[in-house]
C-alpha positions in Angstrom: -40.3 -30.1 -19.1 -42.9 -32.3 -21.0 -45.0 -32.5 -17.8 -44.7 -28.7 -17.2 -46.3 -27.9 -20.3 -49.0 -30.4 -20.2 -49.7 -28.5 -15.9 -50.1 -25.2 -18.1 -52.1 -26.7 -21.3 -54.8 -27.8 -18.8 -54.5 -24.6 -16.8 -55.3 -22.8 -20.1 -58.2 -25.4 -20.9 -59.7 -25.0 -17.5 -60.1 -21.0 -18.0 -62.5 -21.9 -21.0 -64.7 -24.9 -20.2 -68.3 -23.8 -21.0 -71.0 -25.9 -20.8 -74.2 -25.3 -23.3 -76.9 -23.9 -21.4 -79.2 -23.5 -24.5 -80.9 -20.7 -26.2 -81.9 -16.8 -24.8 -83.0 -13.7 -26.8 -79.7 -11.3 -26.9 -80.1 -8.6 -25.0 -80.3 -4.7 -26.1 -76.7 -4.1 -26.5 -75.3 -6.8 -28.3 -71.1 -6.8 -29.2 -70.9 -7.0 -33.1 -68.2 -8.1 -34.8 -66.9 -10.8 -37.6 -65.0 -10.0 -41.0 -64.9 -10.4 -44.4 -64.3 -13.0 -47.4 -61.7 -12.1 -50.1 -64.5 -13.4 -52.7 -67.1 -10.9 -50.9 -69.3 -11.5 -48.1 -68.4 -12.0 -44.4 -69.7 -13.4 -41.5 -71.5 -11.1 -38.7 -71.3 -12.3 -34.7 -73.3 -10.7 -32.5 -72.7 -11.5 -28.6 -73.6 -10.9 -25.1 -72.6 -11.9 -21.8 -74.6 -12.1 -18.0 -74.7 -13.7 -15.1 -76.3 -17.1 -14.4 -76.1 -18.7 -10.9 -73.3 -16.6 -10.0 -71.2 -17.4 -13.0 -70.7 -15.6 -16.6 -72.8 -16.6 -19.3 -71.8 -16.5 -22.8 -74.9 -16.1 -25.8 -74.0 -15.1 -30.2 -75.1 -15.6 -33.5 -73.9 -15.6 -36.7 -75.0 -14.0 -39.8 -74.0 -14.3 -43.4 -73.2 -10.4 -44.7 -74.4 -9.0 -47.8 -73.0 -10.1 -50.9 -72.1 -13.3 -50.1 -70.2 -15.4 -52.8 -71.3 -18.5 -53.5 -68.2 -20.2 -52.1 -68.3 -19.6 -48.9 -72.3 -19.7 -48.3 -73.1 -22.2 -45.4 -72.2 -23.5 -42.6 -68.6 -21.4 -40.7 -67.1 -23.9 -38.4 -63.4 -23.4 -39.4 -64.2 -19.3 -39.0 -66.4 -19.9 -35.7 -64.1 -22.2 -34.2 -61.1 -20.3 -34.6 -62.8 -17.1 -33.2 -62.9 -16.5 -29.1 -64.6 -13.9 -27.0 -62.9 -12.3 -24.0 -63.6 -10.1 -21.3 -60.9 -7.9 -19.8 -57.7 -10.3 -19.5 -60.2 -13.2 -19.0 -60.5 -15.4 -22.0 -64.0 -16.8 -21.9 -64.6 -19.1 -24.9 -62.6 -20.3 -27.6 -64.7 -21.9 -30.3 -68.1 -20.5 -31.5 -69.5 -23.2 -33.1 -72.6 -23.0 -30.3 -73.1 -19.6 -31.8 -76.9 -20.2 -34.0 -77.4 -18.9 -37.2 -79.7 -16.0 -38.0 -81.2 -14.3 -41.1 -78.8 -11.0 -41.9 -80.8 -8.1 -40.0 -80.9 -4.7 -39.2 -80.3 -5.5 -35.3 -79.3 -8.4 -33.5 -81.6 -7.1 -30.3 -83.6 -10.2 -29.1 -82.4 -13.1 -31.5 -82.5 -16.2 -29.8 -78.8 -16.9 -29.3 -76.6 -20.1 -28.5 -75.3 -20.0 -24.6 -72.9 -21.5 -22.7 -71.9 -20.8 -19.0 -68.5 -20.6 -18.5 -66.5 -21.0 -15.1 -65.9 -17.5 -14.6 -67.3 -15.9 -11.6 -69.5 -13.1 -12.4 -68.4 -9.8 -10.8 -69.1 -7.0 -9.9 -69.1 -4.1 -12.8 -69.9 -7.1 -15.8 -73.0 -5.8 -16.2 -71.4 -2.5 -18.1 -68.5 -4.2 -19.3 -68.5 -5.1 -23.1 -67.0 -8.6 -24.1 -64.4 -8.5 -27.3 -64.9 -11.2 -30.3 -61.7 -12.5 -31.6 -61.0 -14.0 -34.8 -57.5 -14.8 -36.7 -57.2 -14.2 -40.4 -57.7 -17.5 -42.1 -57.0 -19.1 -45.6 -59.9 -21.7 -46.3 -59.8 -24.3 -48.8 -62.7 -23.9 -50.6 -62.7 -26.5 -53.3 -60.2 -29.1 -55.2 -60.1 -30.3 -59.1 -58.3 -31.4 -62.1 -57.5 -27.4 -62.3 -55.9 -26.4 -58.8 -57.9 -25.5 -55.7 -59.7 -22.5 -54.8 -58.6 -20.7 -51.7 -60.7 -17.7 -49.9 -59.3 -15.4 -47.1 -60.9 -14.3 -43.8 -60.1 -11.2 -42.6 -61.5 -10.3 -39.3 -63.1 -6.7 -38.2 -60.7 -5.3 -36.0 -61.5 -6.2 -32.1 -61.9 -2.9 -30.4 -61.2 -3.4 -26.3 
Protein backbone atom coordinates (compact mmCIF):
# COMPACT_ATOMS: atom_id res chain seq x y z
CA UNK A 1 0.00 0.00 0.00
CA UNK A 2 3.09 2.21 1.03
CA UNK A 3 4.45 1.83 -2.55
CA UNK A 4 1.01 2.76 -4.12
CA UNK A 5 0.99 6.01 -2.51
CA UNK A 6 4.50 6.90 -3.07
CA UNK A 7 3.39 5.79 -7.50
CA UNK A 8 0.62 8.53 -6.93
CA UNK A 9 2.71 11.23 -4.78
CA UNK A 10 5.15 11.41 -7.77
CA UNK A 11 2.32 11.27 -10.24
CA UNK A 12 0.91 14.40 -8.48
CA UNK A 13 4.62 16.07 -8.36
CA UNK A 14 5.16 15.40 -12.00
CA UNK A 15 1.87 17.50 -12.97
CA UNK A 16 3.65 20.59 -11.37
CA UNK A 17 7.34 20.55 -12.14
CA UNK A 18 8.18 24.10 -13.48
CA UNK A 19 11.34 25.18 -14.24
CA UNK A 20 12.21 29.22 -13.87
CA UNK A 21 12.39 30.64 -17.11
CA UNK A 22 13.04 34.24 -15.78
CA UNK A 23 11.32 37.53 -16.01
CA UNK A 24 8.55 38.96 -18.87
CA UNK A 25 6.22 42.03 -18.74
CA UNK A 26 2.56 40.56 -17.84
CA UNK A 27 0.46 40.80 -20.44
CA UNK A 28 -2.90 43.05 -20.84
CA UNK A 29 -5.18 40.87 -19.03
CA UNK A 30 -3.54 39.86 -16.02
CA UNK A 31 -5.76 37.20 -13.34
CA UNK A 32 -5.83 39.22 -9.96
CA UNK A 33 -6.31 37.74 -6.93
CA UNK A 34 -4.75 37.30 -3.16
CA UNK A 35 -6.54 38.14 0.34
CA UNK A 36 -6.42 39.77 3.30
CA UNK A 37 -4.62 40.09 6.86
CA UNK A 38 -6.78 39.96 10.04
CA UNK A 39 -4.42 42.97 11.26
CA UNK A 40 -5.21 44.91 7.81
CA UNK A 41 -3.51 44.68 4.62
CA UNK A 42 -3.32 41.79 2.08
CA UNK A 43 -1.28 40.58 -0.42
CA UNK A 44 -2.24 41.23 -4.34
CA UNK A 45 -1.12 38.41 -7.15
CA UNK A 46 -1.43 39.26 -10.41
CA UNK A 47 -0.83 36.32 -13.16
CA UNK A 48 -0.67 35.22 -16.63
CA UNK A 49 -0.12 32.27 -18.56
CA UNK A 50 1.22 31.50 -22.57
CA UNK A 51 2.80 29.41 -24.53
CA UNK A 52 6.58 28.88 -24.78
CA UNK A 53 8.07 26.17 -27.03
CA UNK A 54 4.89 24.44 -27.23
CA UNK A 55 4.44 24.26 -23.45
CA UNK A 56 2.42 26.54 -20.82
CA UNK A 57 4.15 29.27 -19.28
CA UNK A 58 3.39 30.54 -15.89
CA UNK A 59 4.38 34.65 -14.98
CA UNK A 60 2.84 36.76 -11.28
CA UNK A 61 3.71 39.20 -8.90
CA UNK A 62 2.90 40.16 -5.62
CA UNK A 63 1.90 43.34 -4.09
CA UNK A 64 1.44 44.50 -0.56
CA UNK A 65 -2.37 46.03 -0.36
CA UNK A 66 -3.12 49.22 1.20
CA UNK A 67 -3.01 49.52 4.75
CA UNK A 68 -0.67 47.16 5.54
CA UNK A 69 0.07 46.47 9.29
CA UNK A 70 3.32 46.48 10.34
CA UNK A 71 3.30 42.82 11.11
CA UNK A 72 3.05 41.33 8.31
CA UNK A 73 5.05 43.89 5.95
CA UNK A 74 7.80 41.96 3.97
CA UNK A 75 8.64 39.17 2.44
CA UNK A 76 5.18 36.26 1.98
CA UNK A 77 6.75 32.94 1.51
CA UNK A 78 4.47 30.98 3.94
CA UNK A 79 1.25 32.91 1.87
CA UNK A 80 3.03 32.47 -1.66
CA UNK A 81 4.06 29.03 -1.14
CA UNK A 82 0.86 27.75 0.03
CA UNK A 83 -1.03 29.41 -2.94
CA UNK A 84 -1.30 27.40 -6.55
CA UNK A 85 -2.58 28.51 -9.82
CA UNK A 86 -4.67 26.20 -12.02
CA UNK A 87 -6.07 26.07 -15.35
CA UNK A 88 -9.28 24.13 -15.99
CA UNK A 89 -8.71 20.61 -13.93
CA UNK A 90 -4.96 21.04 -14.70
CA UNK A 91 -3.05 22.11 -11.61
CA UNK A 92 -0.15 24.13 -12.94
CA UNK A 93 2.02 25.42 -10.05
CA UNK A 94 1.98 24.98 -6.44
CA UNK A 95 4.24 27.38 -4.68
CA UNK A 96 4.61 31.05 -5.75
CA UNK A 97 7.56 32.05 -4.20
CA UNK A 98 9.03 32.80 -8.07
CA UNK A 99 6.31 35.32 -8.11
CA UNK A 100 8.52 39.12 -7.82
CA UNK A 101 7.50 41.80 -5.84
CA UNK A 102 6.02 45.00 -7.23
CA UNK A 103 5.14 48.45 -5.83
CA UNK A 104 1.06 48.41 -5.12
CA UNK A 105 -0.41 49.94 -8.49
CA UNK A 106 -3.21 50.85 -10.33
CA UNK A 107 -2.66 47.87 -12.97
CA UNK A 108 -0.48 45.07 -13.09
CA UNK A 109 -0.32 45.49 -17.22
CA UNK A 110 3.38 45.14 -18.19
CA UNK A 111 5.17 44.45 -14.71
CA UNK A 112 8.02 42.44 -15.19
CA UNK A 113 6.87 39.17 -13.66
CA UNK A 114 8.64 35.85 -12.33
CA UNK A 115 8.11 32.77 -14.93
CA UNK A 116 8.32 29.34 -14.91
CA UNK A 117 7.38 26.81 -17.71
CA UNK A 118 5.62 24.14 -16.62
CA UNK A 119 5.11 20.56 -18.34
CA UNK A 120 1.82 21.17 -19.58
CA UNK A 121 1.27 21.15 -23.32
CA UNK A 122 -0.14 24.31 -24.51
CA UNK A 123 -3.42 23.77 -26.36
CA UNK A 124 -5.47 24.91 -28.29
CA UNK A 125 -8.16 27.60 -26.83
CA UNK A 126 -5.37 28.75 -23.74
CA UNK A 127 -4.99 31.76 -25.30
CA UNK A 128 -8.71 32.86 -24.01
CA UNK A 129 -8.73 30.82 -21.08
CA UNK A 130 -8.14 32.58 -17.63
CA UNK A 131 -5.88 30.69 -15.04
CA UNK A 132 -7.46 30.65 -11.21
CA UNK A 133 -4.98 31.60 -8.10
CA UNK A 134 -5.53 29.50 -5.14
CA UNK A 135 -4.71 30.21 -1.78
CA UNK A 136 -5.84 28.36 1.69
CA UNK A 137 -6.69 30.45 4.78
CA UNK A 138 -3.69 30.51 6.93
CA UNK A 139 -2.73 31.32 10.65
CA UNK A 140 0.93 32.88 10.67
CA UNK A 141 2.96 33.26 13.65
CA UNK A 142 3.92 36.50 13.62
CA UNK A 143 6.05 37.01 16.75
CA UNK A 144 7.01 35.28 20.24
CA UNK A 145 7.79 36.87 23.87
CA UNK A 146 7.74 36.82 27.54
CA UNK A 147 3.84 37.87 26.88
CA UNK A 148 2.32 35.20 24.39
CA UNK A 149 2.72 35.25 20.56
CA UNK A 150 0.97 37.17 18.07
CA UNK A 151 -0.96 35.35 15.45
CA UNK A 152 -2.39 37.06 12.08
CA UNK A 153 -4.95 35.27 9.72
CA UNK A 154 -4.99 35.05 5.89
CA UNK A 155 -7.94 34.95 4.29
CA UNK A 156 -7.92 34.57 0.60
CA UNK A 157 -10.20 36.44 -2.21
CA UNK A 158 -12.49 33.94 -3.35
CA UNK A 159 -11.07 32.05 -6.62
CA UNK A 160 -13.71 32.65 -9.27
CA UNK A 161 -13.35 29.62 -12.14
Amino acid sequence: MKYIYSIAALALAACTVATSVGTAPLGPDPVISGGDYSTGGGLIVAVDIRENRGRTQVCGIWAEGAGQASLTLGPKAEVLGSGSVTLGDSVLVRGLGFFRQVPRAASYTGAEAGCVLTARPWMPGDDTRHPVVRFPKKYLHIDADDMGHEMVEFFPHRADG
